[in-house]
C-alpha positions in Angstrom: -196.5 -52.4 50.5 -195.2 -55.7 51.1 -196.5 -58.3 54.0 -192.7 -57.9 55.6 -193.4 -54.1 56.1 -197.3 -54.3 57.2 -196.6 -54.8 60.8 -196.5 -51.2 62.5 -195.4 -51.1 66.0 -195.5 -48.9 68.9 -193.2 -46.0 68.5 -192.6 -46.6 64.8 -194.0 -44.8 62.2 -197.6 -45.6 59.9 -196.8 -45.9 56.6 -199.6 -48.0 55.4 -202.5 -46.2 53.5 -205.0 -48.8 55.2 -206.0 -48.9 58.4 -204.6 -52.2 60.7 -206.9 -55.0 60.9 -206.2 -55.3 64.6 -204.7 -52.6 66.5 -203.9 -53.2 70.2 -202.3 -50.1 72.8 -201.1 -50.7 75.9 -202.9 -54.5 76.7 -202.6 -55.8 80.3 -203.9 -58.7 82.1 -203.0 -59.8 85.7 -204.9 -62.6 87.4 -204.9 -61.8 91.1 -203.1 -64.4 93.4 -204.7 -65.1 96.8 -204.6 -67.4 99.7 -205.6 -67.9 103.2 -209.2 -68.7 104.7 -209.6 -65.4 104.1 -208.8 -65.3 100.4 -206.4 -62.5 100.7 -204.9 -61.0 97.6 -200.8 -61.2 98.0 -200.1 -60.4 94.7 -200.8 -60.5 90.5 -199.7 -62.8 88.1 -198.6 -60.3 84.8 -199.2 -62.4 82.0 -200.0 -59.6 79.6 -197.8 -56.4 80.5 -198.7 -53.8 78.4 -198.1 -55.1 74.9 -198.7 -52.5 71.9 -198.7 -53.5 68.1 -201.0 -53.7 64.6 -201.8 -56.9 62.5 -203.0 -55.9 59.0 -205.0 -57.0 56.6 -203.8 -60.2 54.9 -200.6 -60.7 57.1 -199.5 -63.4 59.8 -198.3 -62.6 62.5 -196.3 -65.3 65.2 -195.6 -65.1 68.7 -193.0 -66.9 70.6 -191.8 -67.3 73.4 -191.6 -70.0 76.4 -194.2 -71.9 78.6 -195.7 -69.1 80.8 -194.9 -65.9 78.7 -198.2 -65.0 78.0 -199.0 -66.1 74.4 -202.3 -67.9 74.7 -203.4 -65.3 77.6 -202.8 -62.8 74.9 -204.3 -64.7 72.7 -207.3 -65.4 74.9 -207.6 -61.5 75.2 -207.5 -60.4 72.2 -210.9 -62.7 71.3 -212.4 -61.9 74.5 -212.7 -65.0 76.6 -210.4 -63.4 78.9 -211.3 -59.7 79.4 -208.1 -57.1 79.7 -207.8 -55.1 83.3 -206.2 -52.3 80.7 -205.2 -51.2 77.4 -207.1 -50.6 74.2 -208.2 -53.0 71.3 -209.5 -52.0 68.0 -210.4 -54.3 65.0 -212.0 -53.5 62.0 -212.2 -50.1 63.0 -214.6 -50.9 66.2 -213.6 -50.1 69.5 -213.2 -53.8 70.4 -213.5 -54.0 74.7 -216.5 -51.6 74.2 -218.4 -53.6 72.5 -221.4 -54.7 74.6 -222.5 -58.3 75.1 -225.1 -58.2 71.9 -222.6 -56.1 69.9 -219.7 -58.3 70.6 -221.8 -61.6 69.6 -222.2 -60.0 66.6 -218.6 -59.3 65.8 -217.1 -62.5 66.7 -218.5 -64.0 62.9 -215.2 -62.0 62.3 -213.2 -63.1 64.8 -212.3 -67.0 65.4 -209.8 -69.2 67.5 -208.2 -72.4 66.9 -207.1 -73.8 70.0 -204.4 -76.2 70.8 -206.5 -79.3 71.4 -208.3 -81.1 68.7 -209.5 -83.7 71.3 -210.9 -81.3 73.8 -212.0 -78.3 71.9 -214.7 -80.6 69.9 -218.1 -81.9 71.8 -217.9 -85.6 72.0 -221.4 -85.8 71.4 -221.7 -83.7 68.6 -221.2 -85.0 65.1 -218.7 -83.4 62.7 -221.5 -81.9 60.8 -223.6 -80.4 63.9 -219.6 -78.9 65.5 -219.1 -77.6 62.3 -222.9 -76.5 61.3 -223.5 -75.1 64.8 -222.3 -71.7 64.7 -223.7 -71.3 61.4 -227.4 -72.2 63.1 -226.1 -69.8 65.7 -225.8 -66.9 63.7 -228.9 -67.7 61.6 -226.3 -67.8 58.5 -228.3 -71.3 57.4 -230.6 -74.1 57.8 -231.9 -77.8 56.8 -230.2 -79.0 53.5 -228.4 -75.8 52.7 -227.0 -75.9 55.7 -225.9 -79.6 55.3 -224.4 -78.5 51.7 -222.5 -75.4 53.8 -221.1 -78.3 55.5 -219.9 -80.5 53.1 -218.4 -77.5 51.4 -216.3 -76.6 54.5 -215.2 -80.1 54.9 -214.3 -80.1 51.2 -212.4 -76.9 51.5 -209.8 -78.6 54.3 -209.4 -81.8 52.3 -212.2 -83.8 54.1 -214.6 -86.4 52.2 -218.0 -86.3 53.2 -218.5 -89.4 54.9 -217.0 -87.5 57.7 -219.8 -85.7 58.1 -221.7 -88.4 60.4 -218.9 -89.2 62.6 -218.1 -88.6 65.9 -214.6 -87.1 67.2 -213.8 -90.2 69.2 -213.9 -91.9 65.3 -211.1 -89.0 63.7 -207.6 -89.3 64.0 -205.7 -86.0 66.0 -205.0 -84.6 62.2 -208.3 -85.3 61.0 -209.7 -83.3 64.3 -207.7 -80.4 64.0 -209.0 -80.2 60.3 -212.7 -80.2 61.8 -211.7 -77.8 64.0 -210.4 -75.2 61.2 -213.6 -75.7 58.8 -215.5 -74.9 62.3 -213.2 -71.8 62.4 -214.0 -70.7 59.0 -217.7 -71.4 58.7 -218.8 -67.5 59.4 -215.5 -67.0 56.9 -213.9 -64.7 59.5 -211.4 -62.3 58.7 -209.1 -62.9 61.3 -207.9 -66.2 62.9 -206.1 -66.8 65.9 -204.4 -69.9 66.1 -202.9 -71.1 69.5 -200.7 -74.1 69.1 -202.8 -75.4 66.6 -200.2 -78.0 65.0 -198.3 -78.8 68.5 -200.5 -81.6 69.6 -200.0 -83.5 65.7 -197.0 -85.3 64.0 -194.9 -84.0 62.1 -196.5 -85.1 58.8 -199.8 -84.1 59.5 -198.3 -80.7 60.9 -196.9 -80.2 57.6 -200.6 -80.9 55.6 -202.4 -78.7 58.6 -199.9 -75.5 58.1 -200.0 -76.1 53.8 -203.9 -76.4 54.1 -203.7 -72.9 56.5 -201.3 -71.2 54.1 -203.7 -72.2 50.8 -206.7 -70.8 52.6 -205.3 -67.4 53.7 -204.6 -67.1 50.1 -207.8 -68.4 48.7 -209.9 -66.4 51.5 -207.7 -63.4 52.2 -207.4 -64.1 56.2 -205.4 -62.6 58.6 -203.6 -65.3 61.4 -202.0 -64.8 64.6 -200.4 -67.7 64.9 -198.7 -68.5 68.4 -196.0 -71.6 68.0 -193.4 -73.1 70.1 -192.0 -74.5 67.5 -189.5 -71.7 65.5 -189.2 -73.8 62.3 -192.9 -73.7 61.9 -192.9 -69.8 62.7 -189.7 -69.6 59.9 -191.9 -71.1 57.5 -195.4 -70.0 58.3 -195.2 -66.1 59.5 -194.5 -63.1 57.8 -193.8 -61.4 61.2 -192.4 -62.8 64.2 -192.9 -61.0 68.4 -190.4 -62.6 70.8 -192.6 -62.8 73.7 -191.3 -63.1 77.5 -192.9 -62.5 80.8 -195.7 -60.4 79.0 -193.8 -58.7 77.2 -192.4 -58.3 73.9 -188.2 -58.0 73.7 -187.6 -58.3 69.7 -190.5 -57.8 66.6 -189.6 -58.1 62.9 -189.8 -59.6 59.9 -189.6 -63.3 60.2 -186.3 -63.1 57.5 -185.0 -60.4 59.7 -185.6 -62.2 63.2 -184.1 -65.6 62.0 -181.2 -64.5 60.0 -180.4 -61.2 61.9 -181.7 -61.4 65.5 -180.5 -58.8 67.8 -182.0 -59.2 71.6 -179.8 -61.7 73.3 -182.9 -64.0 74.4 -184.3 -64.1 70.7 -180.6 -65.2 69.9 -180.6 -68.1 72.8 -184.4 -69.6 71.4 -182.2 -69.9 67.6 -179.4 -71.6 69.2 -182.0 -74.2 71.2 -183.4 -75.1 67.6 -182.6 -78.8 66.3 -180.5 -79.7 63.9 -181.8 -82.3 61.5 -178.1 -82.9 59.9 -176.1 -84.9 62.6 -172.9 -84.2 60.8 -173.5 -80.0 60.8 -175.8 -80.7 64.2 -172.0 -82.0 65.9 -170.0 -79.2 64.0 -171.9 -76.3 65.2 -172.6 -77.8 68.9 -169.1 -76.2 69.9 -170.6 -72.5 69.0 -173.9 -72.9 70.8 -174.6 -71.1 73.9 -177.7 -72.8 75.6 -180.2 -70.3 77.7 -179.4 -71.4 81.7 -181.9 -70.4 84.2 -185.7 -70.5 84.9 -187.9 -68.7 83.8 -188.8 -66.1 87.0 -191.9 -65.8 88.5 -194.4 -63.9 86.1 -195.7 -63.1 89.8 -192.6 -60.7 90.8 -190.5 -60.1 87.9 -187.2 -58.7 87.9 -187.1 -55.2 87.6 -185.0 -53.6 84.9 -184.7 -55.8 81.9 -187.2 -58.9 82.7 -184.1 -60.9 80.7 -181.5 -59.8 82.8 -181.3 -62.8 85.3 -180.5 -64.8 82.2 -178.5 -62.7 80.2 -174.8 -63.5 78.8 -174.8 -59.5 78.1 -176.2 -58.3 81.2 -174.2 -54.8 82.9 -175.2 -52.2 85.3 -178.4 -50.7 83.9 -180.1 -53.7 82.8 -181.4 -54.1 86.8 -182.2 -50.8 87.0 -184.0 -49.7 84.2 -186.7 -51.3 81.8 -185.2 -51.1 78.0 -187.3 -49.4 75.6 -188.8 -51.1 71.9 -186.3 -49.6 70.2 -186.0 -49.8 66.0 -182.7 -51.4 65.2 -180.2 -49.3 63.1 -180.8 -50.1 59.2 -184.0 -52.3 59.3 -187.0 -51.1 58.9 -189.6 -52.2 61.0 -187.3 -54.4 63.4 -187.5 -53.8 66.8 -185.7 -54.6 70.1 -185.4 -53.7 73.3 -182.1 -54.0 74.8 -180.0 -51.8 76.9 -177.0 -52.4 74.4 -179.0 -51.6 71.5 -180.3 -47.5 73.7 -176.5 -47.2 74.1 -175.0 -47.9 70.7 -172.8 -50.6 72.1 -174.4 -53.7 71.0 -171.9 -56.8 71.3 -172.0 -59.6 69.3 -173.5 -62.4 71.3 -172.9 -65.7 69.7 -175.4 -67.2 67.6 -175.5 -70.1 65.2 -178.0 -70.1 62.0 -179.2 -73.7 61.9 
């Protein structure tokens, strides 16, 4: 079974022989809005609206989406630092939001997060050998000179020499951080890694080094990403799935060959058209053609009802308000999934889009 055909979704068939690596049903997570001197509750803020898909063994997974659409509260949930009001998480075949406090420290060896600030996610005080040695001291995994040789091995392993090992952050450039910040990631060699921004804060060199060193590691070490990117072309060349992520919840899942060359939800189709053109020359001929998303983004607060992309749709007609459009597989792909009212009523319409 291929990497492009691991990602089973809700409503789709299993055809893998293996069990999911991470399996998530029906995840939600509002945080309750309140004002007043009384701190009354006037309503919920539905970052995460009942999301439901698998991530297996070996594969990467991106999410997308814009500012406010939920990715890094997802993300944040599915490691635990926010805890879900509903739904159902399992990984590695353990019931994941069961897990007690003792149990869960346990698991998390298995379970590690990038974030999207080199500067802030490293203690300033700490050393690059005590931020990366520290949650191998933690988990007893170590100790004096081996643990010191676990180091320099981990700083080897993402292209670090080993005078690093005696610096501070403040003395590492943003690239050179973020690299600290992986080998910290992989020092209990997890099997899953969720990455949240975790090449949007560098230039576009060192992006470029961070995402080759990523991709050579899940080879060398079998790990599993979820890697959540604004950027597309990253996604293009990074993921082997892509989930189109907006107001918490997903409108369009597929292979990332699929999404980019065949995308069928009308918002998936307006992030493509938004993506840069390096070529000036094919940049100016293809401007003409491009159909640039208008609108805000509504409050995650009160969404629309219906289709939460209505407000913003080129394709929008009567039952879009009305009624909330099912995840739907799309007609001859397998495994590609979007949920559109034109798509439930066999009339999609071809909704301009320009392949950069």
């Amino acid at each position: 079974m291929s990497l492009n055909e691991s990602l089973v979704l809700q409503d789709a068939p299993v055809s893998s022989c293996q069990s999911p690596l991470i399996e998530v049903q029906g995840l939600k997570k509002y945080f309750p809005v309140k004002e007043g001197f009384f701190n009354t509750k006037i309503g919920d803020v539905k970052a995460v609206d009942g999301l439901s898909f698998t991530v297996e063994h070996g594969e990467t997974l991106g999410i997308v989406g814009e500012s406010g659409c939920g990715k890094s509260t997802l993300a944040r949930c599915l490691i635990r630092l926010d805890e879900a009001d509903e739904g159902q998480i399992h990984f590695d075949g353990d019931d994941w939001l069961a897990l007690s406090s003792h149990a869960l420290q346990k698991k998390r060896a298995d379970m590690q997060m990038i974030f999207q600030n080199p500067y802030a996610s490293l203690n300033p005080r700490l050393k690059v050998g005590q931020a990366i040695g520290e949650p191998l001291e933690i988990f007893k995994r170590s100790g004096g000179q081996a643990l010191r040789n676990e180091v320099l091995i981990l700083l080897d392993m993402v292209g670090l020499s080993a005078s690093v090992i005696d610096r501070y952050p403040s003395e590492l450039s943003g690239g050179q951080r973020q690299r600290v910040c992986i080998a910290r990631a992989l020092a209990l060699r997890p099997k899953l890694i969720i990455a949240d921004e975790a090449v949007s804060a560098l230039d576009v060199s060192v992006q470029a080094q961070v995402l080759n060193l990523m991709d050579d590691l899940k080879k060398e070490l079998g790990l599993t990403y979820v890697f959540i990117a604004h950027n597309l072309s990253v996604v293009q060349h990074f993921c082997d799935r892509v989930a189109v992520m907006y107001l918490g919840k997903f409108l369009e899942l597929g292979s990332t060959e699929s999404i980019f060359h065949s995308p069928q939800h009308p918002y998936t189709k307006a992030l493509l058209n938004a993506m840069p053109i390096a070529d000036p020359q094919l940049a100016k001929a293809q401007r003409a053609g491009r159909h640039p998303l208008v609108g805000e983004l509504p409050s995650p607060m009160n969404p629309p009802s219906g289709c939460r992309f209505h407000t913003r749709c080129p394709e929008c007609y009567s039952p879009c308000a009305l009624e909330e459009p099912n995840l739907l597989q799309v007609e001859g792909k397998t495994l590609h999934f979007s949920a559109c009212h034109l798509l439930e009523s066999k009339e999609m319409k071809e909704i301009p889009y320009v392949n950069p």
